[in-house]
C-alpha positions as CSV (number, residue, x, y, z in Angstrom):
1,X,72.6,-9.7,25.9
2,X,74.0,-6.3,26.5
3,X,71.3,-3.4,25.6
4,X,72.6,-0.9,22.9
5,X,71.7,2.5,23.8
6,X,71.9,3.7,19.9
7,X,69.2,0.9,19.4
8,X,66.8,2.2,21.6
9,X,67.8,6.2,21.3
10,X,66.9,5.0,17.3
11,X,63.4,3.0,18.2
12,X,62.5,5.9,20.7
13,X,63.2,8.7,17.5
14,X,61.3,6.6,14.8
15,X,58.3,6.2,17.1
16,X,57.8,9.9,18.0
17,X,58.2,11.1,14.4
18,X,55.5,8.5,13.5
19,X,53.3,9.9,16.3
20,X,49.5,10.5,15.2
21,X,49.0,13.8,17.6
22,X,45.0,13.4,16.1
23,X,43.2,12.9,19.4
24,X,39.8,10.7,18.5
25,X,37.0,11.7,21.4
26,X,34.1,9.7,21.7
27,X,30.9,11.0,23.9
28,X,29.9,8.0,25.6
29,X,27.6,6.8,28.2
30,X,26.4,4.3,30.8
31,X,23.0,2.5,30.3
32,X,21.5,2.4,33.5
33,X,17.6,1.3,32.3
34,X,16.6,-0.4,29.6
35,X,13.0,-1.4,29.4
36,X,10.2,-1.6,26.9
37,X,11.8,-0.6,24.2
38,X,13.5,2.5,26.2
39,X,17.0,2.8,27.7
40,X,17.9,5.7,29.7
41,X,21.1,6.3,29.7
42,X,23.5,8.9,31.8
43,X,26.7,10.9,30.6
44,X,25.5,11.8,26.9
45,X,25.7,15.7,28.3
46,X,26.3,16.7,24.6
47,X,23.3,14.8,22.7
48,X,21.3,16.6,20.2
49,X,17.5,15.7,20.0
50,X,17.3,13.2,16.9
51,X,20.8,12.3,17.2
52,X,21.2,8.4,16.8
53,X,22.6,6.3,19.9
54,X,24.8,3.4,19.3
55,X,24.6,0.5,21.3
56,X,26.9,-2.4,22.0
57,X,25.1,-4.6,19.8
58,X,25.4,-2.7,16.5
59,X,21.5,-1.5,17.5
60,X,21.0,2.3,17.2
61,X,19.0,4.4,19.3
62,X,17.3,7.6,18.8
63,X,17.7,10.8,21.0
64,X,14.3,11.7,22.4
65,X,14.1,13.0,26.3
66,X,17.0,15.1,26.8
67,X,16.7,15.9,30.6
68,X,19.6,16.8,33.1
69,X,20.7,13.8,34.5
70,X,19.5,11.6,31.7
71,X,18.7,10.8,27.6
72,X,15.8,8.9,27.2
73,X,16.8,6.6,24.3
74,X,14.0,4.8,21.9
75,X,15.3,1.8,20.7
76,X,15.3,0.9,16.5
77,X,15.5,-2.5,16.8
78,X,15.8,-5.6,19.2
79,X,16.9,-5.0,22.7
80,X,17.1,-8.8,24.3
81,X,21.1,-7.9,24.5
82,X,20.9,-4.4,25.8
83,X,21.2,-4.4,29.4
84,X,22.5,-1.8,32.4
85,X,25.5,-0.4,32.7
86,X,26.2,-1.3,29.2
87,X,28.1,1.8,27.1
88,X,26.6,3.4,24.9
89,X,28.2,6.2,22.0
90,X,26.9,9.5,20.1
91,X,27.3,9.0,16.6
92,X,26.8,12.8,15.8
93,X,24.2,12.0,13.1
94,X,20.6,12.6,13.1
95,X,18.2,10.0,11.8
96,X,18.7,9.9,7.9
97,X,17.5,7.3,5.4
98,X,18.5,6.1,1.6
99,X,16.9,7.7,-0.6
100,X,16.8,7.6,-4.9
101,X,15.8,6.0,-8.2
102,X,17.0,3.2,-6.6
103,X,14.3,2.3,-4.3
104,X,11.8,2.3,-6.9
105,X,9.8,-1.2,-6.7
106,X,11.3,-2.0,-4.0
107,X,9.8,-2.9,-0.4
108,X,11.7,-1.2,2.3
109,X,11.1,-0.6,6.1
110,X,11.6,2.7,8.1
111,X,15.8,2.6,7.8
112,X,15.2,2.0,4.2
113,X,16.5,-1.8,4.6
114,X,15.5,-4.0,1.9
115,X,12.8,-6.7,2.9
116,X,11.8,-8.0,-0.4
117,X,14.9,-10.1,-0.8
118,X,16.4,-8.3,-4.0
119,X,19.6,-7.8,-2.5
120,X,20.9,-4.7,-1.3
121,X,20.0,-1.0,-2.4
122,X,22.7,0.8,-4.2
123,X,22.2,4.1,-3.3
124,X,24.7,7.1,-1.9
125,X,22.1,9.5,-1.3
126,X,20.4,10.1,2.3
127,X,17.8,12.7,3.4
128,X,17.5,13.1,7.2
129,X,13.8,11.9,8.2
130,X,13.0,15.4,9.7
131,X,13.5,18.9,7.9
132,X,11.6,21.6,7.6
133,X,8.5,21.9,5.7
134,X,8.6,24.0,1.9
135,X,8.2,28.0,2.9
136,X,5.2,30.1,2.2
137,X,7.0,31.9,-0.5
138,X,8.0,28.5,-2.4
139,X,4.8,26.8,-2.7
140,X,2.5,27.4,-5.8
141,X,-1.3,27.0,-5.6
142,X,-2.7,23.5,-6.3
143,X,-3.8,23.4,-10.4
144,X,-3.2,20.1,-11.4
145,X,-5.6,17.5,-11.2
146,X,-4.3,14.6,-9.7
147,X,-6.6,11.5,-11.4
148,X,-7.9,8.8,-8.7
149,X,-9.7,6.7,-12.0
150,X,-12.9,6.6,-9.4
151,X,-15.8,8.7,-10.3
152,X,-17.4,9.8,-6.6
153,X,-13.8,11.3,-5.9
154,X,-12.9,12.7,-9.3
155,X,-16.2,14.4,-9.7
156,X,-17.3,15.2,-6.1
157,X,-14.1,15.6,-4.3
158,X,-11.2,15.8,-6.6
159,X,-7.8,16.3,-5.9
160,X,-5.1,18.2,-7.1
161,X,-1.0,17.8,-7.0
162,X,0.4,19.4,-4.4
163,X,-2.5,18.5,-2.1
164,X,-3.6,16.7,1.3
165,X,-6.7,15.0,1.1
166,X,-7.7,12.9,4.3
167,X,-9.4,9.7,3.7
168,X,-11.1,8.6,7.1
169,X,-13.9,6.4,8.2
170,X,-14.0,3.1,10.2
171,X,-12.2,-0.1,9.7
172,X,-13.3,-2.3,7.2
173,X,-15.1,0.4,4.8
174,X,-12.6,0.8,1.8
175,X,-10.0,2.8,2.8
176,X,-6.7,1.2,1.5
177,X,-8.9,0.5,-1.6
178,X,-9.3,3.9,-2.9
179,X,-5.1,4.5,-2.1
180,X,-4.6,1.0,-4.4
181,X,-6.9,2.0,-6.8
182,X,-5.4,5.8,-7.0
183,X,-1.8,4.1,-7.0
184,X,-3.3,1.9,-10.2
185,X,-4.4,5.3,-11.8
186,X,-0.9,6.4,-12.3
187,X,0.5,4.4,-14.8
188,X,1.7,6.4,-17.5
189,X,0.7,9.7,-15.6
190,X,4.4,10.5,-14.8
191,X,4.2,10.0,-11.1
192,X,6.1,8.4,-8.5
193,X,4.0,6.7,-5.8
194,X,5.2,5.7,-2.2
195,X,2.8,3.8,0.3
196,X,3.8,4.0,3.8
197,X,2.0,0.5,5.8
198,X,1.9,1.9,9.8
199,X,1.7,-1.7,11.7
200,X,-0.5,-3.4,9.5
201,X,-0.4,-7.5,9.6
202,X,2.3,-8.6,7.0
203,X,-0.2,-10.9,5.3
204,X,-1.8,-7.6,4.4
205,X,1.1,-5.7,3.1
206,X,1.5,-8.9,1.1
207,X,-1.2,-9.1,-0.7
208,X,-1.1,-5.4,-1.3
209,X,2.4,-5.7,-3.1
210,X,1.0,-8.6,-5.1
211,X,-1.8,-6.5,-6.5
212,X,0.8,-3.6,-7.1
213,X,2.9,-6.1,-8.6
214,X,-0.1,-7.7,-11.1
215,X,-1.1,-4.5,-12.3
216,X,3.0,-3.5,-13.3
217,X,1.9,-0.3,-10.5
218,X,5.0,-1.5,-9.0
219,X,7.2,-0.1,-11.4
220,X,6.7,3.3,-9.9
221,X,6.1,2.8,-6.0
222,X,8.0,2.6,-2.8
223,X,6.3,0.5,-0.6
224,X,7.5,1.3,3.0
225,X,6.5,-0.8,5.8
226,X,6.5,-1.1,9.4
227,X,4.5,-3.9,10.3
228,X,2.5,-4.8,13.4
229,X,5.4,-6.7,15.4
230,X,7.6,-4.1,14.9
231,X,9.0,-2.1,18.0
232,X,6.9,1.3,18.4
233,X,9.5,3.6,17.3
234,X,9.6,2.1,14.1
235,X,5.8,2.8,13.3
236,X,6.6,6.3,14.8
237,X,9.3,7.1,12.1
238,X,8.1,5.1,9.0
239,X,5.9,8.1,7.6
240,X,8.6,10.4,8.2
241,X,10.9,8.3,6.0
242,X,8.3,8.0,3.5
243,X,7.8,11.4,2.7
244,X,11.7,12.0,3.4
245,X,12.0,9.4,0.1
246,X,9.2,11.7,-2.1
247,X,10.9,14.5,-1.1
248,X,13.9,13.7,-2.8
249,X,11.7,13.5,-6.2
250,X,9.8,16.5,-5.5
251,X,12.8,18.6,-5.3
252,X,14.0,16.9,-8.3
253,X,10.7,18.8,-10.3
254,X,9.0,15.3,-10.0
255,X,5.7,14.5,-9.1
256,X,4.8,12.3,-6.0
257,X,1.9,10.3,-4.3
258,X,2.4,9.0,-0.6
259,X,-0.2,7.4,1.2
260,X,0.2,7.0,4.5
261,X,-1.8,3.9,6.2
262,X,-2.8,4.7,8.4
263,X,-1.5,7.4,10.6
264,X,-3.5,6.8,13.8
265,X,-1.8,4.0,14.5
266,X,1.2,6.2,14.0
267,X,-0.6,8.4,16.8
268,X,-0.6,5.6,18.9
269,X,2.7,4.2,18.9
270,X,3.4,7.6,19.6
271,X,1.3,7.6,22.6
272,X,2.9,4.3,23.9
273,X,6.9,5.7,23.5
274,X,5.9,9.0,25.3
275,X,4.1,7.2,28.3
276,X,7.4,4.9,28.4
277,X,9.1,8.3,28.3
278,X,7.2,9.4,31.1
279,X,6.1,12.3,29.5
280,X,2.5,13.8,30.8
281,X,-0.4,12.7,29.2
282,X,-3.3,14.7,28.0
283,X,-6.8,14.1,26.1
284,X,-7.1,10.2,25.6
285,X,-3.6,9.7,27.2
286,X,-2.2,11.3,23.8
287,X,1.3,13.4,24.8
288,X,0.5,17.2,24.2
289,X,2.7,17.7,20.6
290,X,0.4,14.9,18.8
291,X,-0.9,17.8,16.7
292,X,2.6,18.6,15.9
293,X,3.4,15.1,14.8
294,X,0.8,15.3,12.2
295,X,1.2,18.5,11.1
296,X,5.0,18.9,10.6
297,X,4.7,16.1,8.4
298,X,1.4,17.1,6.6
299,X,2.7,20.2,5.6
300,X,6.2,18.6,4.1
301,X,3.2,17.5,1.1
302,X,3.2,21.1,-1.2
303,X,3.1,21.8,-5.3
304,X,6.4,23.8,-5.5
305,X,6.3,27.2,-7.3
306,X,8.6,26.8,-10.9
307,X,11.6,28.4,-9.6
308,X,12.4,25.3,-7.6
309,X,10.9,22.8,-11.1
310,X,7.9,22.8,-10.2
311,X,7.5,19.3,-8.2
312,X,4.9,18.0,-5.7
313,X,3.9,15.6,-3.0
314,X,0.7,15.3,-3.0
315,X,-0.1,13.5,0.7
316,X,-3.0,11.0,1.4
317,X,-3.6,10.1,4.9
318,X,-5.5,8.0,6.6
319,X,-7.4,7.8,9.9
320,X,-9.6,4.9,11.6
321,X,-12.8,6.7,13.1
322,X,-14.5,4.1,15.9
323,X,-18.2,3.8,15.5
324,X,-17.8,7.4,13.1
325,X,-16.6,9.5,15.3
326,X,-15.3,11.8,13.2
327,X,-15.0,14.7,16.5
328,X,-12.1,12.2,18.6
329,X,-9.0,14.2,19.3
330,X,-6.6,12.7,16.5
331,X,-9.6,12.6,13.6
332,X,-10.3,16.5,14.2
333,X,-6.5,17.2,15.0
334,X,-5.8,16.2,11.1
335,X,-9.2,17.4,9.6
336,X,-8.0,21.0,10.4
337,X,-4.6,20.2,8.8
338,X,-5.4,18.9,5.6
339,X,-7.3,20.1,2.4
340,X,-10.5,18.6,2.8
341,X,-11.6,14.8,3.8
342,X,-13.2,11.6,2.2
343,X,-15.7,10.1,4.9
344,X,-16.3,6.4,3.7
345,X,-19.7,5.1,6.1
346,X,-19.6,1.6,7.2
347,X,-23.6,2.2,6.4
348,X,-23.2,2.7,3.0
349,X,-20.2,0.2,2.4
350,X,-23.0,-2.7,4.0
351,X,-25.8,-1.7,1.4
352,X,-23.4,-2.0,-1.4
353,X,-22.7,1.7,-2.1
354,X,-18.9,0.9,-2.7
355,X,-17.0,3.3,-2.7
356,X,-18.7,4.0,0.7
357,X,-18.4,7.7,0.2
358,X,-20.6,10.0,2.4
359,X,-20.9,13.1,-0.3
360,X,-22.2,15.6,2.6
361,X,-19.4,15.1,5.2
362,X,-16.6,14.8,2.3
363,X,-15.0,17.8,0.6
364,X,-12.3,19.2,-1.2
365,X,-10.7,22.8,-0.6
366,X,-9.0,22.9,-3.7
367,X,-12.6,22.1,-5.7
368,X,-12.7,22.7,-9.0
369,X,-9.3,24.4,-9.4
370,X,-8.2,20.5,-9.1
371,X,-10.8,19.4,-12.3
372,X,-10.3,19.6,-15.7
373,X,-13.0,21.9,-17.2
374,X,-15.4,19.1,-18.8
375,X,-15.4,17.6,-15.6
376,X,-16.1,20.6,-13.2
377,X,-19.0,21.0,-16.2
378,X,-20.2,17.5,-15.7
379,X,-20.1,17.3,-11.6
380,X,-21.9,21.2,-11.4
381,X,-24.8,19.7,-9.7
382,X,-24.1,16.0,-9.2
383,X,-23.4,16.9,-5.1
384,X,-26.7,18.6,-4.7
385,X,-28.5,16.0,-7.0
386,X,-27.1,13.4,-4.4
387,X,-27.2,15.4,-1.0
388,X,-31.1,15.9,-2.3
389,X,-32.1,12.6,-2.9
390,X,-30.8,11.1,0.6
391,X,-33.1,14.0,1.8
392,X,-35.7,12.9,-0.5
393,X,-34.9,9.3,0.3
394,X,-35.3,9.6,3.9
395,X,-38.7,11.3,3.7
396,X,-40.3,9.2,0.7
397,X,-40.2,6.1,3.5
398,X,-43.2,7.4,4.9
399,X,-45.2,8.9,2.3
400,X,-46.8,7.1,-0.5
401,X,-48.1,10.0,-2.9
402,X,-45.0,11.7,-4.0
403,X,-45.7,14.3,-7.2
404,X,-43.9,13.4,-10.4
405,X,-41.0,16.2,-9.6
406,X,-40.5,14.3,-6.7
407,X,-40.4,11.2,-8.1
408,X,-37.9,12.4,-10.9
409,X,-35.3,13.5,-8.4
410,X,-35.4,10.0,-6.5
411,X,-35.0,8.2,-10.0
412,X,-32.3,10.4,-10.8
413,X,-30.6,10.0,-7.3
414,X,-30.9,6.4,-7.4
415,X,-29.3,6.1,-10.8
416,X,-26.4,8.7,-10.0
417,X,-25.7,6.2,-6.9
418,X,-25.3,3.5,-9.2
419,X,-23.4,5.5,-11.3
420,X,-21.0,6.1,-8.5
421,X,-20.6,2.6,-7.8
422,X,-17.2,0.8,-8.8
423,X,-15.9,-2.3,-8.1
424,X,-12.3,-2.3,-7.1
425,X,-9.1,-2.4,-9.0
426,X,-10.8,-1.3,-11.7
427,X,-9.6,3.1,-11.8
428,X,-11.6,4.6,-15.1
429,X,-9.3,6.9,-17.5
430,X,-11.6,10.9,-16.6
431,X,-12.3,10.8,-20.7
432,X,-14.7,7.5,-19.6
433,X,-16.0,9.2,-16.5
434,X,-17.0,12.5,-18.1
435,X,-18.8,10.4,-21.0
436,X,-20.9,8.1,-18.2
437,X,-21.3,11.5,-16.1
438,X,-22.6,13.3,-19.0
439,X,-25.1,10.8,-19.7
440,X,-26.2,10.6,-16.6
441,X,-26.9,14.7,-15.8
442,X,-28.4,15.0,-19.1
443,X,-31.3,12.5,-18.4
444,X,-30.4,9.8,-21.2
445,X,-29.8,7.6,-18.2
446,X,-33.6,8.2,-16.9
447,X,-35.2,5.4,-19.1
448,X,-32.2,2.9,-18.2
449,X,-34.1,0.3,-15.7
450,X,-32.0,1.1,-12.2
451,X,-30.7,-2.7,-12.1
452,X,-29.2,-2.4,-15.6
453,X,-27.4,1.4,-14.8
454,X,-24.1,-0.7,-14.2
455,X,-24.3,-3.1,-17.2
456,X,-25.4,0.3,-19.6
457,X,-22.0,1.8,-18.7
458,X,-19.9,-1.1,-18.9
459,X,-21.2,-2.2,-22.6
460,X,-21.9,2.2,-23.7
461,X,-17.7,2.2,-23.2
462,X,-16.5,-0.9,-24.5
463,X,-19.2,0.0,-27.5
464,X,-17.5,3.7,-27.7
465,X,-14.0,2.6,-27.9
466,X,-14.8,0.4,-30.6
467,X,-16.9,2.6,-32.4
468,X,-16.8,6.3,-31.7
469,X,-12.9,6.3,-30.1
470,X,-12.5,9.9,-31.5
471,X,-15.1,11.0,-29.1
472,X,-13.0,10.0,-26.1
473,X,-9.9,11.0,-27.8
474,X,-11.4,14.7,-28.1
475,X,-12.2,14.7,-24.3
476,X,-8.8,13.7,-23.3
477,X,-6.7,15.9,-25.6
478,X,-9.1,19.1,-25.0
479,X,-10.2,18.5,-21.5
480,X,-13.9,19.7,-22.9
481,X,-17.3,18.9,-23.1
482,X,-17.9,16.5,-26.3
483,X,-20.2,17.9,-28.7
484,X,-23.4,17.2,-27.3
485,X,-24.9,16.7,-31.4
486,X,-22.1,14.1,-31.7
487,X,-23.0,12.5,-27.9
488,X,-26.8,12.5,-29.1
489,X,-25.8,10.1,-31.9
490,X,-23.3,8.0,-30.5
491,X,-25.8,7.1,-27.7
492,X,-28.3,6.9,-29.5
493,X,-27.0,4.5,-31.6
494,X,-25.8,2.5,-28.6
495,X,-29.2,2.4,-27.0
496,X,-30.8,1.3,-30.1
497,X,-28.0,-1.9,-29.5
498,X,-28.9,-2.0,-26.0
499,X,-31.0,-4.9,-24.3
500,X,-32.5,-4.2,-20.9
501,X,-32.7,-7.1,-18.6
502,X,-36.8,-6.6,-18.2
């Protein structure tokens, strides 16, 4: 077959004109360790700190140790099929996750992948999982009162929108409790809730998204998990993707709740990735930035000023104490970064005092700034009623001849306990808790047997809403005091109805 040099002068001029002169360069690498949920890998000479890795496999990787001969890679995901010498690529992007309307009711973990199996997430939007914390100059100071619907808190520690309010004390003593019940709370208080689960057993989580779900809380929470079987990194980044999600409310003028539970097991996966990471150890092995970890997150929670609409996050996080050592490194490390702390005492929890909060080691910041005015009225003395009578309680044990003052402030005390008391899943509207609180300051409680404080309250509310609902409708609409002439009757008339057990 003789070759027509026309034909291939023709092929030669129609390839050249079609030509793509776009060169495509890819910064790749060798893997040449992979262990533990760490690959080091050599040749990634441009990576940025952050950036995500991609490996063979699909897996991605993110950028942490960025040394001269090597980038220490923490892995996002399974790494049975990553292995040396394998190649590995930049993706020029830094860690971002969905974010939106869309995610709202949905369970998702720290790459904002669906786990509740309702499909996919339709959502365009991303936020990268670190940015800077709101300027000085943007903020707005806390005035808000963010409702928890449980009296010790709401009256002796409240908190406000815009806040961070540290809830710590050992395991087993309520803590996740008071976040449910404060998630509960929100309904119909035009707030979006996210709950961020660090390595928690997924029976847990579970049950936690049932009760969520059973009390139609769901309807207005992320729930973001990263559960105990999960690789390290992934408990390391989860709260940063939670409050990456609230973020894009708050900067929408909405308002936002995130929990984070808990964050020293967020500390400690910490600790585990930068030991793998060789990176020198300091007090209790911890790496020397785990303040920094805590508090560039911690202060992404702010009330915004109403230039930028006026939105907040306000930030609940949690620490396990061991044996109530509130003075270990990570404990004190987020005490001096939040706005005050909720100390729950594994003493109190036992007796029955539930919630199990200590009012003498708790405290608010913000104070009454975060309480609506009948309430600040109401709660004036209830912390030194209570810090007196464990005073009082402690001595009475070994004296038998108390005077009658005496004696009237231990009645008192032990009646403002069991006003404190709640069970939970049960968060009380502030209108209810001002009317029980007022009661109770006012001394119409002091003839109320001790054993029957509980059973008074229950049947005084359910009486007042069927009877004297204008009284609770005043408190709620005008955020004061009810007239005390109009309290007198409607009490009286109660008690009059009202059967003591003895």
């Amino acid at each position: 077959m003789a070759i027509k040099a026309d034909e291939i002068s023709a092929l030669l001029r129609s390839q050249i004109e079609n030509y793509d002169k776009d060169m495509q360069v890819t910064d790749v690498g060798t893997v040449i360790q992979v262990g533990d949920g760490i690959a080091l890998a050599h040749g990634l000479n441009d990576a940025m700190a952050g950036e995500l890795i991609e490996f063979p496999s699909g897996v991605l990787g993110l950028a942490q140790n960025l040394e001269e001969n090597n980038v220490g890679i923490v892995i996002l995901g399974p790494s049975d099929d990553i292995k040396e010498g394998d190649e590995v690529k930049r993706t020029g992007r830094i860690m971002e996750v969905p974010v939106g309307e869309e995610l709202i009711g949905r369970v998702v973990n720290p790459l904002g992948q669906p786990l509740d199996g309702k499909g996919p997430i339709n959502t365009t939007k991303t936020r990268p999982i670190e940015s800077p914390a709101t300027g000085v100059m943007d903020r707005k100071s806390v005035d808000e009162p963010l409702q928890t619907g449980i009296k010790a808190i709401d009256a002796l520690v409240p908190i406000g929108r815009g806040q961070r309010e540290l809830i710590i004390g050992d395991r087993q003593t309520g803590k996740t409790t008071i976040a449910i019940d404060t998630i509960l709370n929100q309904k119909d208080q035009d707030m979006i809730c996210v709950y961020v689960a660090i390595g928690q057993k997924e029976s847990t989580v579970r049950a936690t998204v049932e009760t969520l779900r059973q009390n139609g809380a769901l309807d207005y929470t992320i729930v973001v998990t990263a559960g105990a079987a999960d690789p390290a990194p992934l408990l390391y980044i989860s709260p940063y993707a939670g409050v990456s999600m609230a973020e894009e409310f708050m900067f929408n003028g909405k308002h936002v709740l995130i929990v984070y539970d808990d964050l020293t097991k967020q500390a400690a996966a910490y600790r585990e990735l930068s030991l793998l990471l060789r990176r020198p150890p300091g007090r209790e092995a911890f790496p020397g930035d785990v303040f920094y970890l805590h508090s560039r997150l911690l202060e992404r929670a702010a009330k915004l000023n109403d230039d930028l609409g006026g939105g907040s996050i306000t930030a609940l996080p949690f620490i396990e104490t061991q044996a109530g050592d509130i003075s270990a490194f990570v404990p004190t490390n987020v005490i001096s970064i939040t706005d005050g702390q909720i100390f729950l005492q594994s003493d109190l929890f036992h007796s029955g005092v539930r919630p199990a909060i200590n009012a003498g080691l708790s405290v608010s910041r913000v104070g009454g700034s975060a309480q609506i005015k009948a309430m600040k009225k109401v709660a004036g003395t209830l912390r030194l009623d209570l810090a007196a009578y464990r005073e009082l309680e402690a001595f009475a044990q070994f004296g038998s001849d108390l005077d009658e003052a005496t004696k009237a402030k231990l009645d008192r005390g032990a009646r403002t306990v069991e006003v404190l008391k709640q069970p939970e899943n049960a968060p009380l509207k502030v209108e209810k808790q001002v009317v029980i609180l007022f009661a109770l300051v006012n001394g119409y409680l002091d003839d109320v047997p001790v054993e029957d404080v509980t059973r008074f309250e229950a049947e005084f509310l359910s009486w007042l809403e069927a009877n004297d609902a204008e009284l609770l409708d005043s408190i709620r609409q005008t955020k004061q005091l009810p007239d005390s002439d109009a309290y007198d009757t409607a009490i009286s008339s109660f008690k009059k109805l009202f059967n003591p057990s003895n």
